[in-house]
N, C-alpha and C positions, 0 to 999 in steps of 0.2 A: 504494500500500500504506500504512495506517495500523495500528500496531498488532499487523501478519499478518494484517490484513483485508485480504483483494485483493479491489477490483471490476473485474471482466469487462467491456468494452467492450459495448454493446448491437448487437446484431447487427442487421443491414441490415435482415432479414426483418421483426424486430420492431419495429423506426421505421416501416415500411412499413406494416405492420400497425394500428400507432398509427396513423397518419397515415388512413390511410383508414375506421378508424373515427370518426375525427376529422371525415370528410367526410361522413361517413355521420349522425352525433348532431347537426351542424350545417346542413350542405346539403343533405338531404330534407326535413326542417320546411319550411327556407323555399323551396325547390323546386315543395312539393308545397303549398304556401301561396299562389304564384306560378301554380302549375298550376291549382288550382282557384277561386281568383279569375280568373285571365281563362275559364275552361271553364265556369262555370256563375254567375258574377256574384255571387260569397258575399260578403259583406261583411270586408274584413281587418279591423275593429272587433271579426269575432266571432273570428277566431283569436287577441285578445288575451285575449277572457273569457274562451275555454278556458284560457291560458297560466296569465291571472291567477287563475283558478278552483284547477287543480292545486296552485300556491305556497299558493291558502288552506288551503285542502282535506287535500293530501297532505303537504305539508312544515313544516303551521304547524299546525294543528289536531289532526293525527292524530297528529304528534310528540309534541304533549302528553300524548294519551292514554297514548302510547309510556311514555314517563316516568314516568307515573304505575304505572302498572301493573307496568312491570318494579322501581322499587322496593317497591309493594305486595305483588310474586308473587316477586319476586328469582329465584332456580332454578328452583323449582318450575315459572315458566314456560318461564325462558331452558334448563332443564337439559334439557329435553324435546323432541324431536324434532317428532312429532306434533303435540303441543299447540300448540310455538310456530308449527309453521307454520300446523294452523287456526286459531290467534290470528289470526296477520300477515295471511294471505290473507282472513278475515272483515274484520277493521279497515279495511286496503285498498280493498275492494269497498265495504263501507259509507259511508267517508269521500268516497272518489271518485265513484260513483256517486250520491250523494246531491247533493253538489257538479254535477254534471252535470247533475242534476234542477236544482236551482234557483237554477242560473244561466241554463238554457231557460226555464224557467217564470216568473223576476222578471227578467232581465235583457236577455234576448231576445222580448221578448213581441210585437212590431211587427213581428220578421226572424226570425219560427219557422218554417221550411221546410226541407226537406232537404239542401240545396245550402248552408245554413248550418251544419246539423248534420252536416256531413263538413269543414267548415271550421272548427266548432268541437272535433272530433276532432285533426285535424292539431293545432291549437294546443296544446292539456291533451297530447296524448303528446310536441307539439315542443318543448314547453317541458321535459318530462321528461326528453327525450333529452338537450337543452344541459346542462340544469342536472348531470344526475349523468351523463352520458357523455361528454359536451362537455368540459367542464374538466378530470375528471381526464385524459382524452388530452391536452390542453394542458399540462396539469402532466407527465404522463409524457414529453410531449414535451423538455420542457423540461430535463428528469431525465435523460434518455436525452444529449440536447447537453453538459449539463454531464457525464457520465461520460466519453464518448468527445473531449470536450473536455482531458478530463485536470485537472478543474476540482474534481472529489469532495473528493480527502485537504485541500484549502483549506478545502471548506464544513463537512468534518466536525471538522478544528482548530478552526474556530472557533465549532462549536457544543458541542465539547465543554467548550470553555474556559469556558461559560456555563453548562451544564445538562447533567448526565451523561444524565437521565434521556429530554432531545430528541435527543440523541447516539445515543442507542440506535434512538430512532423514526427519526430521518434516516437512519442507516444501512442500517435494515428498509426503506425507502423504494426507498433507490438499489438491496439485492440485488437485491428484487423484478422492478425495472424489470429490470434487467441478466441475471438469470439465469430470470427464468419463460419457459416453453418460448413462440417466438413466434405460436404458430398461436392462444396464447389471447387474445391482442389483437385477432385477428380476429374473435372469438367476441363484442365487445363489439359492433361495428357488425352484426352478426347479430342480435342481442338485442333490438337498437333498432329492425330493421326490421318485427321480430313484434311488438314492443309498440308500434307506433304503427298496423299493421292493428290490433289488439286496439284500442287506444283512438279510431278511427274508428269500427271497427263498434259495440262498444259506445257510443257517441257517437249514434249513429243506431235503438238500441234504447231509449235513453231518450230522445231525439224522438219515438219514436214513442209510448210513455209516456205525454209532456206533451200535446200533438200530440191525442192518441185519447182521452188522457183514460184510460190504461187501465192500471192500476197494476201489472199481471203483467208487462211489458216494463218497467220497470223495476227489480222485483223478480227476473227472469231475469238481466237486467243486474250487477243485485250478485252472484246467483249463479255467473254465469260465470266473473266478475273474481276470487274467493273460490278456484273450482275452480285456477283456473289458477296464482295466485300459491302456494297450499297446493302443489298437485303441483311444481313448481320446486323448493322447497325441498325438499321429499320427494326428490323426483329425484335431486336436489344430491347427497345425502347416499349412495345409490347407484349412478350413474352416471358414467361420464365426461362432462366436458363439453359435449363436442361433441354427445355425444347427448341430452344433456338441451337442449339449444339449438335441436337439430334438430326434436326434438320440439316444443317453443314456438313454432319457426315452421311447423308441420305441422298445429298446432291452429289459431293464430292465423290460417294462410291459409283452412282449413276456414269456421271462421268468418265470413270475411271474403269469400269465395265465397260464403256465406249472403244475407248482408246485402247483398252484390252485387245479387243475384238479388233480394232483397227491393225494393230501392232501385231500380231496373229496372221493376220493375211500379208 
């Protein structure tokens, strides 16, 4: 207790939860990197472009755009439901799939085949899982130790005694962990599993793009990615979770049974 703040010990469920999303953002990439390097001879060179591709792409390029815009648009875009999700889900698609475009087309030019383009898939959604599913479970893990460790009312003394205003944010930190219902930690390694079908099969629609030479599959490509990111957030906003999760991975496997069947012939 600090203050008459009491934080709740994190409950079994929800470490577990963590924990196996945690296996989930980290041990399928590289599983399924491992899987189809020995099953079809991909090259691990191209699971890096995708990696490498996503960090240019999604979290360095398109962040700027990010930036720019919302202090250009401030509410107008951020206050809006609709708008900001067509926003996000258009940016997304475009930044990503463009990125997917040409890094097949300039940097895989010698190892463009399909059995690359599922290995470049794994990589652009494995890296996406680490990077933003990956770590915050590591951190929530961490969060979760230090509560039930009995270790909080220490970190929050002494961040208070420096900055009321990260006092506040650490605080918001540990209830989170400790009081959000645990079945939505589950819903993270859920998340992950539909967006890394999503970014295979999409993966292999713009191969076929580069590949054919045919600029509708990669234009289907962004519009796919567009639809799906846009409806999530929609979703969000009226649904439970879990149903909105269900649904991502309901679309994602569709999809992904598509490309299947594509990939097969």
């Amino acid at each position: 207790m600090l203050d008459n703040v009491t934080i709740p010990n994190v409950p079994l469920a929800s470490i577990a939860g963590i924990a196996l999303s945690l296996i989930v953002s980290v041990g399928l990439p590289i599983a399924l990197c491992m899987i189809v390097w020995r099953k079809t001879k991909a090259r691990i060179s191209v699971f890096l472009i995708g990696a490498a591709t996503f960090v240019l792409f999604a979290m360095v390029l398109e962040q700027i755009l990010h930036t720019i815009m919302f202090k250009v648009c401030g509410t107008a875009l951020t206050g809006s439901l609709w708008l900001y999700a067509l926003y996000g889900g258009l940016a997304a698609g475009i930044f990503e799939e463009t990125g997917r475009y040409l890094a097949m087309k300039l940097c895989m030019k010698k190892n463009l085949n399909k059995q690359n383009a599922i290995m470049y898939g794994v990589g652009h959604g494995g890296i996406e899982a680490i990077l933003l599913a990956g770590v915050t479970c590591v951190s929530n893990l961490a969060i979760a130790a230090m509560i039930n460790g009995g270790q909080a009312p220490m970190l929050l003394n002494s961040v208070r005694s420096v900055d009321d205003a990260a006092y506040q944010q650490v605080l918001a930190q540990l209830m989170t962990v400790s009081t959000a219902p645990s079945w939505q930690f589950y819903m993270v390694g859920l998340e992950r599993i539909a967006a890394m079908i999503f970014h295979i099969s999409a993966s292999y629609l713009v191969y076929l793009a580069v590949s054919r030479k045919k600029l509708p599959y990669y234009l289907l490509a962004i519009l796919i990615h567009f639809l799906m990111d846009a409806l999530v957030v929609i979703a969000a906003r009226y649904l439970p979770i879990p149903v909105v999760e269900a649904l991502l991975l309901l679309i994602s496997g569709a999809f992904g049974y598509v490309i299947w069947r594509m990939y097969r012939k």
